[in-house]
Legacy VTK file of the C-alpha trace (Angstrom):
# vtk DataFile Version 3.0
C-alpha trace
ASCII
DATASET POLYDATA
POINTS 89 float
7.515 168.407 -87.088
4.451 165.688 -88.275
2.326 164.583 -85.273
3.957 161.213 -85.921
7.334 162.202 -85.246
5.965 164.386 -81.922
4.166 160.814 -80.378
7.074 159.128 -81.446
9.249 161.343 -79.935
6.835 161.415 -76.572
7.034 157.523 -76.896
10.696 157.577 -76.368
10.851 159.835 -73.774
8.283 157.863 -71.821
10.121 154.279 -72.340
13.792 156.184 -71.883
12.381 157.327 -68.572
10.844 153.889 -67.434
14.127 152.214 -68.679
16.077 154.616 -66.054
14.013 154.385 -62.822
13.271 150.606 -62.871
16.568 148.955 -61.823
16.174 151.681 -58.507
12.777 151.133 -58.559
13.558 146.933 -58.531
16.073 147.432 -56.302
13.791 149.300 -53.285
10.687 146.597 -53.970
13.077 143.652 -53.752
14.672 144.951 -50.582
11.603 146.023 -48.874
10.020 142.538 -49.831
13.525 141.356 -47.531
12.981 143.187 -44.762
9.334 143.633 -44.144
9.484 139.065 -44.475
11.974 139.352 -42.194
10.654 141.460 -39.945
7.304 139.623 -40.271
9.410 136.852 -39.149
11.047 137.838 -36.382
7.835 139.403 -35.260
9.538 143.276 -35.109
7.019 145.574 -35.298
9.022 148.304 -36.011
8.199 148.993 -39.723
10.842 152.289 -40.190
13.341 150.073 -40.192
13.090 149.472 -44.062
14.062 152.520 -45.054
17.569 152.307 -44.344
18.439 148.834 -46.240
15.741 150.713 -49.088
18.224 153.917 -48.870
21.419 151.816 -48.765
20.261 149.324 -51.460
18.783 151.816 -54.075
22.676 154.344 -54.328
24.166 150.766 -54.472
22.051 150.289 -57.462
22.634 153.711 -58.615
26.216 152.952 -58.399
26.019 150.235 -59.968
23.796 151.139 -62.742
25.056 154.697 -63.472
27.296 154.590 -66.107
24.854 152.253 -68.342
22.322 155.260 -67.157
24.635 158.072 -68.011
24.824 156.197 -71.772
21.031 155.590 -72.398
20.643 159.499 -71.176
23.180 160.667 -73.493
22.295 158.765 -76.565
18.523 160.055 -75.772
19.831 163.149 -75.867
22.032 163.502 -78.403
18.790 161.836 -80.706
16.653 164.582 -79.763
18.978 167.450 -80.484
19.697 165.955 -83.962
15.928 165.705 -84.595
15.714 169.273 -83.239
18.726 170.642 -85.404
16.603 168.565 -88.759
13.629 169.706 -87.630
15.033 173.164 -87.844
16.453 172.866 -91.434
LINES 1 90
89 0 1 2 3 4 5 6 7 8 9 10 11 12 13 14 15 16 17 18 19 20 21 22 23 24 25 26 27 28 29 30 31 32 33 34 35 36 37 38 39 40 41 42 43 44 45 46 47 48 49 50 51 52 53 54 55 56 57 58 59 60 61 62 63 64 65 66 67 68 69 70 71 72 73 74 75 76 77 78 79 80 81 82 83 84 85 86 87 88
């Protein structure tokens, strides 16, 4: 395996990762953004109240989001075992 294919192959890794955390990752900034203006405006000063709307939100997302996140995971996947099985040859 060239040094090319190895960064490229670290490259895709790196952006299939980023690709699969950021709608949970949008998901828990944009709710806790909700509540903590809320709270701010209601003048609650109880801040562990976030994490359950964060907790409820986020496996909503993952719900929602998991099959397109099964797909990207498999296609990575299956990508890097046919550039292991050429790499082999």
């Amino acid at each position: 395996m060239a040094t090319m294919e190895a960064l490229e192959l670290g490259r895709s890794a790196i952006t299939t990762g980023l690709m699969l955390v950021a709608p949970l990752l949008i998901t828990g900034l944009l709710t806790g953004l909700f509540v903590s203006v809320l709270l701010a405006a209601t003048q609650i000063q109880e801040f562990t109240l976030t994490f359950i709307p964060k907790i409820l939100m986020m496996a909503l997302a993952a719900l929602i989001c998991g099959p397109w996140m099964l797909r990207v995971v498999t296609t990575f996947t299956t990508n890097l075992l046919s550039r292991m099985a050429q790499a082999g040859n």
